[in-house]
N, C-alpha and C positions, 0 to 999 in steps of 0.2 A: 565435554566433548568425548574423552575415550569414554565413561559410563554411558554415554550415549549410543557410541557406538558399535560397542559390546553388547546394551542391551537389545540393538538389530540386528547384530548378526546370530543371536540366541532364538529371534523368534523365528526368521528365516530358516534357523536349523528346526526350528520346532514345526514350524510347515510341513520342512521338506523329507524331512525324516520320514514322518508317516505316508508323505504321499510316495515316497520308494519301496517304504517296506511291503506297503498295500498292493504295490506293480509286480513286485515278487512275488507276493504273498499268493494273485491270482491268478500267475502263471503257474505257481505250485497245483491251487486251489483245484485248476481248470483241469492239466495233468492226472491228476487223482482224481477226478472226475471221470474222465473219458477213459480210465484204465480199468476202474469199478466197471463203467460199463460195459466195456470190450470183453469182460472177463463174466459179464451178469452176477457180478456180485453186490448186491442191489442190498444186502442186510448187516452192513458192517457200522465201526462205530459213525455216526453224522460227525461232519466237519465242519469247524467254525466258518459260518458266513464272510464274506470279501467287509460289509458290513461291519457287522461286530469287530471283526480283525482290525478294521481302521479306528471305531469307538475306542476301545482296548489301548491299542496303541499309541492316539492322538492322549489321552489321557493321562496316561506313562507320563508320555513326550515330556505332556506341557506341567506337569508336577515338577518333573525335573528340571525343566526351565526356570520353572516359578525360583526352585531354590538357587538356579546358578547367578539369576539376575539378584535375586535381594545379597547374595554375596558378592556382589561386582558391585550393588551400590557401598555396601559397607566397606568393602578393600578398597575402593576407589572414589569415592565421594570424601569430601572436603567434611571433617568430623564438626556437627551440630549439634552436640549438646548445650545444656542451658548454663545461664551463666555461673551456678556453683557445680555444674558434673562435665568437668571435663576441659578439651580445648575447642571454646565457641566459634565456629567460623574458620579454624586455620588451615591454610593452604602451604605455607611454611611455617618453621619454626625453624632456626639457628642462629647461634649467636658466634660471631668469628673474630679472631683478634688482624689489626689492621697495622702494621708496621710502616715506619716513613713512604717505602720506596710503594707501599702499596697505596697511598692517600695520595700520589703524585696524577695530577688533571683529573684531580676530584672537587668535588665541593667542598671537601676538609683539609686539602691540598694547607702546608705552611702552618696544622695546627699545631700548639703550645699547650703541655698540661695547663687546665684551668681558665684557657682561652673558653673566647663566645666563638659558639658555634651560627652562622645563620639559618633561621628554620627550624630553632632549635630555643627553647627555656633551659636555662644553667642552674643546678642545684648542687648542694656539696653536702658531703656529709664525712665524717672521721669515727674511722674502728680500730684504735688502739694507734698504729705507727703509722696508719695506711689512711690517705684521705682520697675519699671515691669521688669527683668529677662526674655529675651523668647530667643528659641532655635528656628533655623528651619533646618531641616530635612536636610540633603548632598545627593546629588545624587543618589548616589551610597547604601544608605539605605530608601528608598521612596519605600514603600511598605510593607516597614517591619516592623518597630517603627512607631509611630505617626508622624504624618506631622509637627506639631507645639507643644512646650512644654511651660507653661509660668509659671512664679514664682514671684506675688506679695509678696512683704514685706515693713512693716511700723513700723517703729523704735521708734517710739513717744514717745511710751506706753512699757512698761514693757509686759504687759500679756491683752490679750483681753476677755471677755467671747464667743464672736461667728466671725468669719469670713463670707461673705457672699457675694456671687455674681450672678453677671444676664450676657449670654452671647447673642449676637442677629447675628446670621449668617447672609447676605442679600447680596442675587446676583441676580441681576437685579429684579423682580418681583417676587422672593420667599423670604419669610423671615422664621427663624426658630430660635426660641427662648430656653436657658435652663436656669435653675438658683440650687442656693445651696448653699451647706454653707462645709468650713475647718478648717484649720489651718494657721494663718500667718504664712508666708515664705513656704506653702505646694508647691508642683510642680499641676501644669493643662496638662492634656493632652488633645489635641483637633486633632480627626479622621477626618479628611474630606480628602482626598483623591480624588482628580478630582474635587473638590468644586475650583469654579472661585467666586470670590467677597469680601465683605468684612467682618472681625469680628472687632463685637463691645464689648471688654469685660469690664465689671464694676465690682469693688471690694469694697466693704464696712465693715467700721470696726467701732464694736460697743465697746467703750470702758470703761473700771470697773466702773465707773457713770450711766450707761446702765444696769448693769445686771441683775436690777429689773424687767426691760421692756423686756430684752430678755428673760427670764425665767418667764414669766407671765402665767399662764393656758392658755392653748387655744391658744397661741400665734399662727399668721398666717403668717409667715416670705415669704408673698407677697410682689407687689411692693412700696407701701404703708408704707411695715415696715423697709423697705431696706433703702426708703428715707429720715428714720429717725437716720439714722447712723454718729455719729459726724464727720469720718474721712472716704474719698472716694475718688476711682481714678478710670481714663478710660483708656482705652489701645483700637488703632485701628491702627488694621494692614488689608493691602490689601492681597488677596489670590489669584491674579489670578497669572498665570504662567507666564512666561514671554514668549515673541514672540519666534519660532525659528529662529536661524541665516541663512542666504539663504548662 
Protein backbone atom coordinates (compact mmCIF):
# COMPACT_ATOMS: atom_id res chain seq x y z
CA UNK A 1 0.00 0.00 0.00
CA UNK A 2 2.63 2.94 0.72
CA UNK A 3 4.69 1.55 -2.55
CA UNK A 4 1.63 1.91 -4.00
CA UNK A 5 1.04 4.85 -3.04
CA UNK A 6 4.16 6.66 -3.50
CA UNK A 7 4.39 5.33 -6.88
CA UNK A 8 1.01 7.64 -7.65
CA UNK A 9 1.84 10.37 -6.38
CA UNK A 10 5.47 10.32 -8.47
CA UNK A 11 3.50 10.17 -11.63
CA UNK A 12 1.10 12.78 -10.84
CA UNK A 13 4.11 14.81 -10.08
CA UNK A 14 5.46 13.73 -13.44
CA UNK A 15 2.20 14.98 -15.16
CA UNK A 16 2.04 17.95 -13.52
CA UNK A 17 5.25 19.27 -13.53
CA UNK A 18 5.57 19.51 -17.18
CA UNK A 19 2.20 20.70 -17.65
CA UNK A 20 3.27 23.97 -15.21
CA UNK A 21 6.45 24.51 -16.48
CA UNK A 22 5.16 24.52 -20.20
CA UNK A 23 2.19 27.44 -18.86
CA UNK A 24 5.23 29.43 -17.79
CA UNK A 25 7.22 28.51 -20.17
CA UNK A 26 4.65 30.25 -22.87
CA UNK A 27 3.85 33.01 -21.18
CA UNK A 28 7.51 33.65 -21.08
CA UNK A 29 7.66 32.32 -24.86
CA UNK A 30 4.62 34.72 -25.88
CA UNK A 31 6.41 37.87 -24.10
CA UNK A 32 9.58 37.50 -25.99
CA UNK A 33 7.63 37.19 -28.78
CA UNK A 34 5.59 40.20 -28.89
CA UNK A 35 8.59 42.42 -27.68
CA UNK A 36 10.83 41.08 -30.81
CA UNK A 37 8.17 42.29 -32.54
CA UNK A 38 7.19 45.72 -31.12
CA UNK A 39 10.91 46.48 -31.35
CA UNK A 40 11.17 44.72 -35.25
CA UNK A 41 13.85 42.76 -34.36
CA UNK A 42 12.90 39.89 -36.28
CA UNK A 43 16.94 38.39 -36.61
CA UNK A 44 17.82 37.49 -33.28
CA UNK A 45 18.72 33.91 -31.80
CA UNK A 46 15.15 31.55 -32.48
CA UNK A 47 13.56 30.21 -29.40
CA UNK A 48 12.77 26.89 -28.40
CA UNK A 49 9.15 25.99 -29.43
CA UNK A 50 6.11 25.65 -26.44
CA UNK A 51 6.67 22.11 -28.13
CA UNK A 52 9.83 20.95 -27.88
CA UNK A 53 9.99 22.78 -24.26
CA UNK A 54 7.30 20.34 -23.10
CA UNK A 55 9.18 17.15 -25.16
CA UNK A 56 12.46 18.17 -23.20
CA UNK A 57 10.87 18.57 -20.28
CA UNK A 58 8.21 15.72 -19.93
CA UNK A 59 11.43 13.66 -20.69
CA UNK A 60 13.62 15.03 -17.68
CA UNK A 61 10.40 14.47 -15.69
CA UNK A 62 9.78 11.07 -16.36
CA UNK A 63 13.55 9.71 -16.16
CA UNK A 64 13.69 11.09 -12.85
CA UNK A 65 10.55 9.42 -11.89
CA UNK A 66 11.47 6.28 -13.38
CA UNK A 67 14.58 6.31 -10.82
CA UNK A 68 12.48 7.66 -7.69
CA UNK A 69 9.97 4.88 -8.07
CA UNK A 70 12.47 1.81 -8.70
CA UNK A 71 13.91 3.41 -5.19
CA UNK A 72 10.57 3.34 -3.37
CA UNK A 73 10.10 -0.15 -4.61
CA UNK A 74 13.53 -1.27 -3.20
CA UNK A 75 13.32 1.06 0.32
CA UNK A 76 9.88 -0.18 0.60
CA UNK A 77 8.93 -3.29 -0.78
CA UNK A 78 9.01 -6.47 1.38
CA UNK A 79 12.78 -7.88 0.24
CA UNK A 80 12.42 -11.03 -2.55
CA UNK A 81 15.18 -12.57 -3.04
CA UNK A 82 15.74 -16.29 -3.57
CA UNK A 83 15.95 -18.73 -1.23
CA UNK A 84 19.91 -18.83 -0.86
CA UNK A 85 20.32 -14.53 -1.35
CA UNK A 86 18.99 -12.93 1.08
CA UNK A 87 15.64 -12.62 3.39
CA UNK A 88 12.86 -14.43 1.08
CA UNK A 89 9.60 -12.68 1.63
CA UNK A 90 10.07 -10.80 5.06
CA UNK A 91 8.04 -8.22 6.25
CA UNK A 92 9.40 -8.59 9.78
CA UNK A 93 12.26 -9.85 11.38
CA UNK A 94 12.70 -9.73 15.31
CA UNK A 95 13.19 -11.82 17.89
CA UNK A 96 12.23 -10.49 21.63
CA UNK A 97 12.66 -11.95 25.04
CA UNK A 98 9.17 -12.42 26.95
CA UNK A 99 9.29 -12.19 30.69
CA UNK A 100 6.42 -13.84 33.13
CA UNK A 101 4.37 -10.59 33.62
CA UNK A 102 4.70 -10.14 29.70
CA UNK A 103 3.19 -13.91 28.71
CA UNK A 104 0.14 -12.97 31.10
CA UNK A 105 -3.49 -13.47 28.78
CA UNK A 106 -1.45 -14.92 26.17
CA UNK A 107 -1.34 -18.18 24.71
CA UNK A 108 1.91 -18.99 26.60
CA UNK A 109 0.33 -17.49 29.77
CA UNK A 110 1.51 -20.29 33.05
CA UNK A 111 4.56 -21.43 30.78
CA UNK A 112 7.22 -23.85 32.49
CA UNK A 113 10.93 -24.28 31.10
CA UNK A 114 10.41 -27.34 28.95
CA UNK A 115 6.73 -27.31 29.15
CA UNK A 116 4.54 -28.04 25.62
CA UNK A 117 3.62 -25.29 24.05
CA UNK A 118 0.13 -25.57 21.91
CA UNK A 119 0.68 -24.93 18.27
CA UNK A 120 3.84 -25.51 18.81
CA UNK A 121 6.50 -29.09 18.02
CA UNK A 122 9.03 -29.35 21.23
CA UNK A 123 12.72 -29.98 20.60
CA UNK A 124 15.64 -29.85 22.85
CA UNK A 125 18.90 -29.58 22.43
CA UNK A 126 22.15 -28.95 25.16
CA UNK A 127 25.45 -26.62 24.57
CA UNK A 128 27.76 -27.18 27.24
CA UNK A 129 25.63 -26.06 30.79
CA UNK A 130 22.85 -24.43 28.71
CA UNK A 131 19.92 -26.81 27.45
CA UNK A 132 17.79 -24.73 24.67
CA UNK A 133 13.90 -25.53 24.80
CA UNK A 134 12.66 -24.37 21.12
CA UNK A 135 9.27 -24.69 19.73
CA UNK A 136 8.38 -24.48 15.89
CA UNK A 137 5.44 -23.26 14.75
CA UNK A 138 2.58 -26.27 13.10
CA UNK A 139 1.21 -25.51 10.11
CA UNK A 140 -1.83 -24.85 10.59
CA UNK A 141 -0.92 -21.74 12.94
CA UNK A 142 1.95 -20.00 10.72
CA UNK A 143 0.92 -16.69 10.55
CA UNK A 144 -0.66 -16.28 13.53
CA UNK A 145 2.01 -16.94 16.74
CA UNK A 146 5.54 -16.57 16.10
CA UNK A 147 7.37 -18.89 13.91
CA UNK A 148 9.94 -20.08 16.36
CA UNK A 149 9.83 -19.93 20.44
CA UNK A 150 13.01 -20.71 22.27
CA UNK A 151 13.70 -21.20 25.99
CA UNK A 152 17.27 -21.31 27.35
CA UNK A 153 17.94 -22.48 30.81
CA UNK A 154 21.11 -23.21 33.02
CA UNK A 155 20.78 -25.05 36.28
CA UNK A 156 24.35 -24.41 37.60
CA UNK A 157 23.65 -21.57 39.54
CA UNK A 158 20.77 -21.00 41.88
CA UNK A 159 19.96 -17.18 40.92
CA UNK A 160 21.95 -15.12 38.24
CA UNK A 161 22.05 -11.28 38.30
CA UNK A 162 21.50 -10.58 34.46
CA UNK A 163 20.72 -12.92 31.41
CA UNK A 164 21.95 -11.72 28.22
CA UNK A 165 21.85 -12.53 24.56
CA UNK A 166 23.11 -11.70 20.88
CA UNK A 167 20.94 -13.07 18.03
CA UNK A 168 22.36 -12.89 14.35
CA UNK A 169 19.74 -13.78 11.59
CA UNK A 170 21.87 -14.47 8.14
CA UNK A 171 20.44 -15.44 4.86
CA UNK A 172 22.53 -15.58 2.26
CA UNK A 173 24.02 -11.89 1.95
CA UNK A 174 21.92 -10.09 4.54
CA UNK A 175 22.71 -10.30 8.15
CA UNK A 176 20.67 -8.87 11.00
CA UNK A 177 21.70 -8.68 14.30
CA UNK A 178 19.62 -8.13 18.02
CA UNK A 179 20.83 -8.49 21.47
CA UNK A 180 19.38 -8.09 25.22
CA UNK A 181 19.10 -9.18 28.30
CA UNK A 182 16.11 -11.53 30.56
CA UNK A 183 15.29 -14.01 32.62
CA UNK A 184 16.78 -17.58 32.90
CA UNK A 185 14.42 -19.99 31.75
CA UNK A 186 12.29 -16.83 30.03
CA UNK A 187 10.59 -18.00 26.64
CA UNK A 188 12.24 -15.94 23.04
CA UNK A 189 10.00 -15.15 20.44
CA UNK A 190 11.48 -14.85 17.08
CA UNK A 191 9.07 -13.10 14.07
CA UNK A 192 10.39 -13.88 10.89
CA UNK A 193 7.92 -15.11 8.80
CA UNK A 194 9.22 -15.83 5.09
CA UNK A 195 12.94 -15.37 6.56
CA UNK A 196 15.00 -18.38 4.59
CA UNK A 197 18.49 -18.96 6.42
CA UNK A 198 19.91 -19.26 9.47
CA UNK A 199 19.79 -18.11 13.25
CA UNK A 200 22.57 -17.83 15.42
CA UNK A 201 21.35 -17.39 18.92
CA UNK A 202 23.90 -16.90 21.94
CA UNK A 203 22.86 -16.72 25.70
CA UNK A 204 25.13 -15.68 28.30
CA UNK A 205 24.84 -15.92 32.06
CA UNK A 206 26.64 -13.77 34.37
CA UNK A 207 26.76 -15.30 37.55
CA UNK A 208 26.58 -13.84 41.60
CA UNK A 209 30.66 -13.50 41.31
CA UNK A 210 29.71 -11.08 38.42
CA UNK A 211 27.24 -8.72 40.04
CA UNK A 212 29.78 -6.11 40.63
CA UNK A 213 30.65 -5.84 37.04
CA UNK A 214 27.15 -6.25 35.92
CA UNK A 215 25.85 -3.39 37.96
CA UNK A 216 28.99 -1.09 37.33
CA UNK A 217 27.76 2.79 36.23
CA UNK A 218 27.86 3.08 32.99
CA UNK A 219 27.92 -0.41 32.22
CA UNK A 220 27.72 -0.99 28.34
CA UNK A 221 26.27 -4.53 27.90
CA UNK A 222 28.04 -4.70 24.17
CA UNK A 223 29.75 -7.37 22.82
CA UNK A 224 32.73 -6.92 24.61
CA UNK A 225 30.74 -7.30 27.90
CA UNK A 226 28.76 -10.34 26.85
CA UNK A 227 32.00 -12.08 26.31
CA UNK A 228 32.89 -11.69 29.66
CA UNK A 229 30.14 -14.07 31.05
CA UNK A 230 31.37 -17.14 32.91
CA UNK A 231 28.51 -19.43 31.67
CA UNK A 232 27.50 -19.42 27.61
CA UNK A 233 25.72 -21.34 24.98
CA UNK A 234 24.71 -21.19 21.13
CA UNK A 235 21.88 -22.45 19.62
CA UNK A 236 21.74 -22.62 15.55
CA UNK A 237 18.92 -23.62 13.90
CA UNK A 238 18.27 -23.42 9.92
CA UNK A 239 15.13 -21.37 8.78
CA UNK A 240 14.61 -22.21 5.49
CA UNK A 241 11.46 -24.04 4.40
CA UNK A 242 11.52 -27.12 3.26
CA UNK A 243 11.07 -27.99 -0.56
CA UNK A 244 7.59 -28.70 -1.72
CA UNK A 245 6.51 -32.28 -2.53
CA UNK A 246 5.84 -32.65 -6.51
Amino acid sequence: MVVASGIIIVILMAILVPAVTVVIYLVFYRRKINKRLAEGNLGGKPMMSPIAFFTRTFICVTAVAFVIIVNLIFALSPNTKGRNDGFAGTRTLAIKALPDFYLEDSPFEGYTPGADIKGYDKYEMTDGLVTFYYYKIRGNMQGVLPRLMICPVCDTFDEYPMVSFRAKFDGGFNELGASGSSDNGALYAVDCDGYEGDLIFNVYYFTPNQEDMVNAPGQLYDETFQDKAEIFGTFNIDLRYPEPEE
